[in-house]
C-alpha positions in Angstrom: 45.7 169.3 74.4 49.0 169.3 72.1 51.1 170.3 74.8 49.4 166.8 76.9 50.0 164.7 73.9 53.2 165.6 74.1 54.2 165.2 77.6 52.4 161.6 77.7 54.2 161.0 74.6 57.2 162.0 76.4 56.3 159.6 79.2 56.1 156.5 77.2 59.3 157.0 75.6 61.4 157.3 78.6 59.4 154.1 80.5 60.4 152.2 76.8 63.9 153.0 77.6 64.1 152.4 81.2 62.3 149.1 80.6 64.8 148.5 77.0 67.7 148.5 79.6 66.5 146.1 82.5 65.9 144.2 79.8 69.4 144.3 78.9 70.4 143.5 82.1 68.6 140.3 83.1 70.0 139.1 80.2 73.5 140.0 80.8 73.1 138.5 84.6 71.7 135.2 82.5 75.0 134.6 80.3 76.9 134.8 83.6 74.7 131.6 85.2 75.1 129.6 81.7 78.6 130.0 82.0 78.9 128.8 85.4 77.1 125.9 84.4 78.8 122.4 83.3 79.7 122.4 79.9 80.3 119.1 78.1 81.6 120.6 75.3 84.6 122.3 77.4 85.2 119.5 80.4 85.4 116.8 77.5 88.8 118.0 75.9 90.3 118.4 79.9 89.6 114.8 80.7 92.0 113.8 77.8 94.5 116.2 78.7 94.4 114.4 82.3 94.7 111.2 80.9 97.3 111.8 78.6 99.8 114.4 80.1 102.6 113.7 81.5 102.6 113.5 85.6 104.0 116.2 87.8 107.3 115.1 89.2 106.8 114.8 93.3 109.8 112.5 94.2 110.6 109.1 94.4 108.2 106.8 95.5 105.8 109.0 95.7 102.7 109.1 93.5 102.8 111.7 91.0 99.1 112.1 90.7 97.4 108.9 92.5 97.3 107.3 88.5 98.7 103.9 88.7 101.5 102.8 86.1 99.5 100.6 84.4 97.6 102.7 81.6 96.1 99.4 80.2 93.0 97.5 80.5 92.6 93.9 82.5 92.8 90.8 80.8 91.2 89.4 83.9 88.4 89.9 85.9 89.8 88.8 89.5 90.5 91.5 92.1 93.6 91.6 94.1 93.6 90.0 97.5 94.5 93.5 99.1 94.9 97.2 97.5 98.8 97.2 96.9 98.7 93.5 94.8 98.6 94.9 91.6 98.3 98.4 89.6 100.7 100.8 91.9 100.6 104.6 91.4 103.1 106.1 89.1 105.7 107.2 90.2 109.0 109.5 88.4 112.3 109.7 88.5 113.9 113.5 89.7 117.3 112.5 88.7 118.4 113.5 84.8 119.4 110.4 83.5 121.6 109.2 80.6 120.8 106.7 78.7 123.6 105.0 76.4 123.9 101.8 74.4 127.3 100.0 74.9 127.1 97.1 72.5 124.4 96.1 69.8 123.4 93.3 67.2 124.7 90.3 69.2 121.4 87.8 69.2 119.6 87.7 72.3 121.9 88.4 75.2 120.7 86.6 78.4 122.9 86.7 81.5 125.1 89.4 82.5 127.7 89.3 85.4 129.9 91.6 86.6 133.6 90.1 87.7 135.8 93.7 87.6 134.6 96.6 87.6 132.8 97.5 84.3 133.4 94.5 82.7 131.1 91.9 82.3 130.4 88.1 81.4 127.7 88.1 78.8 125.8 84.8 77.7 124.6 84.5 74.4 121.4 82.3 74.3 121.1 80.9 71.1 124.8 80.7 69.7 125.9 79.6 73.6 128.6 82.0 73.4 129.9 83.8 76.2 131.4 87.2 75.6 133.2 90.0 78.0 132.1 93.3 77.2 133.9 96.5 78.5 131.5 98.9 79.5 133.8 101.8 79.4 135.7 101.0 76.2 131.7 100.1 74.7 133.9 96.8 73.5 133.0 93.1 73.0 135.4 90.2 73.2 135.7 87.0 71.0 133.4 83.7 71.7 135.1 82.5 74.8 135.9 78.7 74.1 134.8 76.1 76.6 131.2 76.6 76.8 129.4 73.5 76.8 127.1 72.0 73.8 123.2 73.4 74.3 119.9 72.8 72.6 118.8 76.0 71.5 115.3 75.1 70.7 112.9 77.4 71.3 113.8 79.3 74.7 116.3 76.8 75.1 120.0 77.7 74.9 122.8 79.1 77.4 121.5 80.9 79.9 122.8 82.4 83.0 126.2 83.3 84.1 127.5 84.0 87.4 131.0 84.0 88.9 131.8 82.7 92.3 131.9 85.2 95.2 135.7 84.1 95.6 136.1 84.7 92.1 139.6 86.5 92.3 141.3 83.7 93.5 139.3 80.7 92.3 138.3 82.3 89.1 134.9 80.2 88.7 132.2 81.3 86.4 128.9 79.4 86.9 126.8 78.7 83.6 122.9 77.5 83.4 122.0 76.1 80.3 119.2 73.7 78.5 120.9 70.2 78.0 120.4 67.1 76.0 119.6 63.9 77.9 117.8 60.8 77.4 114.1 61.7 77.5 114.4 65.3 76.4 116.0 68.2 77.8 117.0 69.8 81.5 117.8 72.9 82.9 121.4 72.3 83.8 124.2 74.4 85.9 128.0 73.8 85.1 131.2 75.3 86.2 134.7 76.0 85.0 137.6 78.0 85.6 138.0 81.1 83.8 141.8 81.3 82.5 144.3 83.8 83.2 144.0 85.2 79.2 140.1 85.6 79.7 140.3 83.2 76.5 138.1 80.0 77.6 136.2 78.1 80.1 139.1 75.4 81.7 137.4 72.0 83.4 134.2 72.8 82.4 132.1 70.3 84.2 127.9 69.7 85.0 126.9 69.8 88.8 123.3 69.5 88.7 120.5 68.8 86.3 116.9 69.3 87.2 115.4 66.1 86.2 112.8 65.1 85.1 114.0 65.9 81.6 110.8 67.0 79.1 111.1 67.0 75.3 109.5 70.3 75.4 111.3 73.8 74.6 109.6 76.2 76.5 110.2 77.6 80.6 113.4 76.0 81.7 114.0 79.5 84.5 117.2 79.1 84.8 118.7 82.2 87.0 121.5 81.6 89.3 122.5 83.5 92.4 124.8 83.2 95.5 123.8 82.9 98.9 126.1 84.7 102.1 127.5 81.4 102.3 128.4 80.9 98.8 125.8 78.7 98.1 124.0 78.7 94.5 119.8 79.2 94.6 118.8 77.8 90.9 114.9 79.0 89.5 113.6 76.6 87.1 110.3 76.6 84.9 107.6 73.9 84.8 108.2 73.1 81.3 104.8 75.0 80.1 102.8 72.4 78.6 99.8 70.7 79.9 100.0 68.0 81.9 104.0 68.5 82.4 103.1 71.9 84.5 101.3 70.1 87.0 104.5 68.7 88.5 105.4 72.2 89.6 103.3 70.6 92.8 104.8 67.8 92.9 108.4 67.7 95.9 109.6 64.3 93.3 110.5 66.6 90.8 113.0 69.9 90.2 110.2 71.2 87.8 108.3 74.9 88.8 110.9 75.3 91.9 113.7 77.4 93.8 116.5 74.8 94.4 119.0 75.4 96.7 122.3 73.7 95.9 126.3 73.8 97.2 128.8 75.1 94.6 129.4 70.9 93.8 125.8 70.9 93.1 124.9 69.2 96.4 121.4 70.2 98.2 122.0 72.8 101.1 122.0 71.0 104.8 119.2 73.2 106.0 117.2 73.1 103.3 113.1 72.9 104.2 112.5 69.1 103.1 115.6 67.5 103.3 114.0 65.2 106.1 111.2 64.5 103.7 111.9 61.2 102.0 109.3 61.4 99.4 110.7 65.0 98.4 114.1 65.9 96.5 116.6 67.9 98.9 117.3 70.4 96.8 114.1 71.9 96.7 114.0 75.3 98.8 110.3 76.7 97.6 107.4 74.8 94.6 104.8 75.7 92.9 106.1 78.5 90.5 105.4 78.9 87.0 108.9 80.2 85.2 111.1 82.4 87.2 113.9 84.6 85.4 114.4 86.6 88.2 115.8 86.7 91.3 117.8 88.9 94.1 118.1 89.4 97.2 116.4 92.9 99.0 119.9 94.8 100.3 118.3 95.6 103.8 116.0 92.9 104.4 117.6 90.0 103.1 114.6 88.9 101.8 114.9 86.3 98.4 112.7 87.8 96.0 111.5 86.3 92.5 109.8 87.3 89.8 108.0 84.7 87.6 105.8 84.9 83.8 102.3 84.2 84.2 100.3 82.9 81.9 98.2 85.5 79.9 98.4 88.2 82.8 98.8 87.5 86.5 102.9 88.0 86.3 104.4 87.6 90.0 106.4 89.5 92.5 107.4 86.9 95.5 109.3 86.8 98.3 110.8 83.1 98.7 110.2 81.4 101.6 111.6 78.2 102.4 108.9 75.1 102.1 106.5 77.9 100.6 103.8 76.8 98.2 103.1 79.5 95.9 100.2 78.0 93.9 100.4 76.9 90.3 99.3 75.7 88.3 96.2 75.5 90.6 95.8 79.4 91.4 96.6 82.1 89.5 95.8 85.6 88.6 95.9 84.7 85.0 94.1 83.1 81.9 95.0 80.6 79.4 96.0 82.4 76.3 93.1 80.7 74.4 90.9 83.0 77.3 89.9 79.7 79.0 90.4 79.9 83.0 92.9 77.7 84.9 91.4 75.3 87.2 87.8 77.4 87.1 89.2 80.7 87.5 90.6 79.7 91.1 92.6 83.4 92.2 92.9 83.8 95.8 95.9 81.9 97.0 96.1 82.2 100.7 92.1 80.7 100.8 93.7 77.4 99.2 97.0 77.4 101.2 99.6 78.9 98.8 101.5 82.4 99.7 99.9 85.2 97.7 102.3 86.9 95.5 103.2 90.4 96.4 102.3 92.1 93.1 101.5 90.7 89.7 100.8 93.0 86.7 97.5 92.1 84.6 98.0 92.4 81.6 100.8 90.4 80.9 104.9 92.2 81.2 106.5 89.1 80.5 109.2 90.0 83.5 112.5 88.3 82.7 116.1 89.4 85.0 115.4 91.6 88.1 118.1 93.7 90.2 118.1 95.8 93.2 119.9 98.7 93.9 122.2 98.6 96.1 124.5 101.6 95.5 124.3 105.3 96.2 124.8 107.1 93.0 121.4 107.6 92.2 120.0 107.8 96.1 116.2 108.1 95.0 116.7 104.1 93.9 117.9 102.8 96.7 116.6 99.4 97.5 114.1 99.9 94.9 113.8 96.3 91.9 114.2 96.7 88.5 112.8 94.3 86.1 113.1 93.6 82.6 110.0 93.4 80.5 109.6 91.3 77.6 106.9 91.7 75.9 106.2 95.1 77.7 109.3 96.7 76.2 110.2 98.5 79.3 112.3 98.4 82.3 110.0 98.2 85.1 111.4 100.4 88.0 109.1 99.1 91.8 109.4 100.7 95.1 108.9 98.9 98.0 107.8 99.5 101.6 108.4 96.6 103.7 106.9 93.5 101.7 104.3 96.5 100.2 104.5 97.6 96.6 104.2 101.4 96.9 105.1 102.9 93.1 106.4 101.7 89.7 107.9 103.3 86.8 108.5 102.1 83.3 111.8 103.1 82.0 112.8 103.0 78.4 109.3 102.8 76.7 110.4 104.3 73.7 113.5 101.7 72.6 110.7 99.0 71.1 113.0 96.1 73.0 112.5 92.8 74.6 114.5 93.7 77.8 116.2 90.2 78.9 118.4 90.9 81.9 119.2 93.3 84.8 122.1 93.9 86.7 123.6 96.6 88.8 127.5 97.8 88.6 129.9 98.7 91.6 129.7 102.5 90.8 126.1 102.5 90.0 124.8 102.1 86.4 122.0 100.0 85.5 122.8 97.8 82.7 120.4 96.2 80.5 120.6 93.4 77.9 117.6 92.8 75.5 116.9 90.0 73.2 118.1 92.1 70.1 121.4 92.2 71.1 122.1 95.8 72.6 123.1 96.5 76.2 121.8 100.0 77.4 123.8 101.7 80.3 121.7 104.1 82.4 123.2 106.5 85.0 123.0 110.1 86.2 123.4 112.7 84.0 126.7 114.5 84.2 128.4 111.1 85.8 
């Protein structure tokens, strides 16, 4: 009987065991299913890192991840009248740049020009001075004399600067700037001969004046750029306020318009309503809000624009001439007090009005624009750069066609209102900003 007892004794012990260690390993097998599961815990933490990191570098004009630029939230609530109107994918750089600062602490520098290679004509809004600065020397001249009076009111002041394509024999520089006249102020565009010491403006005299004048400060535009044939296309705003704005519509007046003038300040022959005797021959394209961009696309041709919405709804155009491109009775913007225009009215083509190519929502405040049209940096080739005002950045957009394929902000860091764009003969984008500095960007090692 003992020697039973102990056998079945025996018995049990070993079926414990055997049982103790499947035991063991169901639950072995049920850790590995829990971690295969979902875990909010751990995916939580790897969303950020995806939002936040920076995005793998797959070319030029390529996306680098299918995130668009814009990080922000809308303003708005309107959706783009096809996919590629607004929020393009981000897109990088390959090429190590260097970034420099030439000049700083002159006031808000507005136009820049380039009439010899690396030195530039550089208006000064607010104390209407125009200055040469020497890119390579990182110098600045002395207040060139013979600039003409200005009301620097608000965003009034001297404005743009261009010299004539001729310029090495006629030696004309071409000014825009906010003028006094009976009723208010204009946008204006002058001209004089640069003298053979570089020392002042000679025969300074006023060609045009885009009347009606307003005894506002805000949106006079103001850019100035030369046609093929040496004619002058002027952008001027619509003067901001409410009911002034409204005439951006109307062809009686040079408000919220492209204007298309000789160098004497005479309307172009060919120019879309010079037929039209209730419309002012000068005007090439209406309905435009305040343009402070505008250059032409090196392989296209194509005129492009860019213009400050109100709050949000910024626009990328291409000019056409006779085109009616909207405001202020469309928009893809708000008031600034958050009330819609004209009952939130978007969609441009479905009232008549060319759509605009992009717009950025919120608002980047896009001031001077440039293409590049040089070789030194090949992955920019034909690609727009714009300065952003209250963005702080240098906005960098590819384009396919008429299609807005990437952007890229450049110059995030520098906390600065960037003014104007422009591109030198051997390659380096330049930048002026409202606090006085101009930044010179260009391959590393060049």
């Amino acid at each position: 009987m003992t020697k039973v007892s102990w056998s079945r004794l025996l018995f049990f012990i070993m079926l414990i065991f055997v049982l103790a260690l499947a035991a063991c390993g169901n639950d072995e097998a049920s850790d590995e299913e829990v971690t295969d599961e979902p875990d909010v815990t751990t995916e939580e933490p790897a969303e950020e890192d995806a939002e936040t990191e920076e995005p793998a570098d797959e070319g030029a004009g390529e996306s680098t991840d299918g995130e668009p630029a814009e990080t922000e939230p809308k303003v708005t609530e309107f959706e783009p009248a096809f996919p590629e109107q607004t929020r393009a994918p981000a897109v990088e750089t390959e090429t190590e740049l260097n970034e420099e600062i030439v000049v700083d602490g002159l006031g808000v520098l507005w136009g820049m020009a380039e009439f010899e290679p690396n030195r530039l004509l550089v208006t000064q809004r607010d104390t209407a001075e125009l200055l040469i600065v020497n890119l390579n020397e990182f110098a600045v001249s002395e207040p060139i004399e013979g600039t003409p009076e200005v009301n620097n009111s608000g965003q009034g002041g001297l404005l743009d600067v261009a010299v004539a394509p001729d310029f090495d024999d006629s030696r004309l520089v071409f000014l825009t700037f906010s003028q006094d006249v009976e009723g208010g102020t204009v946008t204006a565009v002058g001209k004089g001969v640069l003298s053979e010491d570089e020392a002042s403006l000679e025969d300074f005299e006023v060609i045009f004046q885009a009347t009606p004048a307003y005894e506002g400060d805000l949106h006079y535009g103001g850019r100035i750029i030369f046609d093929e044939d040496g004619n002058l296309f002027l952008t001027t705003g619509e003067r901001s306020d409410d009911p002034i704005r409204e005439r951006a519509q109307d062809l009686d007046a040079y408000l919220g318009k492209v204007i298309h003038i000789t160098q004497d300040g005479e309307p172009v022959e060919s120019n879309p309503f010079i037929e039209d005797e209730d419309a002012l021959d000068g005007i090439y394209s209406y309905g435009h809000r305040n343009i402070q961009g505008i250059d032409f696309h090196p392989e296209t041709g194509d005129l492009w624009i860019v213009e400050f919405g109100p709050q949000a709804g910024d626009e990328l155009n291409i000019v056409e001439p006779g085109n009616n491109y909207g405001w202020p009775i469309v928009s893809y913007g708000i008031e600034y007090t958050g009330e819609l225009i004209n009952d939130g009215i978007s969609e441009h083509e479905a009232q008549g009005f060319i759509e605009p190519r992009y717009y950025w929502d919120p608002t980047s405040a896009p001031s001077g624009s440039s293409f590049y049209d040089n070789d030194a940096i090949p992955e920019w080739e034909n690609n727009l750069f714009i300065g952003g005002l209250v963005s702080s950045y240098i906005a960098r957009v590819v384009i396919e066609g008429d299609t807005i394929v990437g952007e890229e902000r450049l110059l995030t860091d520098k906390g600065e209102r960037f003014r104007d764009i422009l591109v030198t003969e051997d390659g380096a984008l330049i930048a002026s900003t409202d606090g006085g500095a101009i930044y010179k960007i260009t391959a590393a090692g060049e």
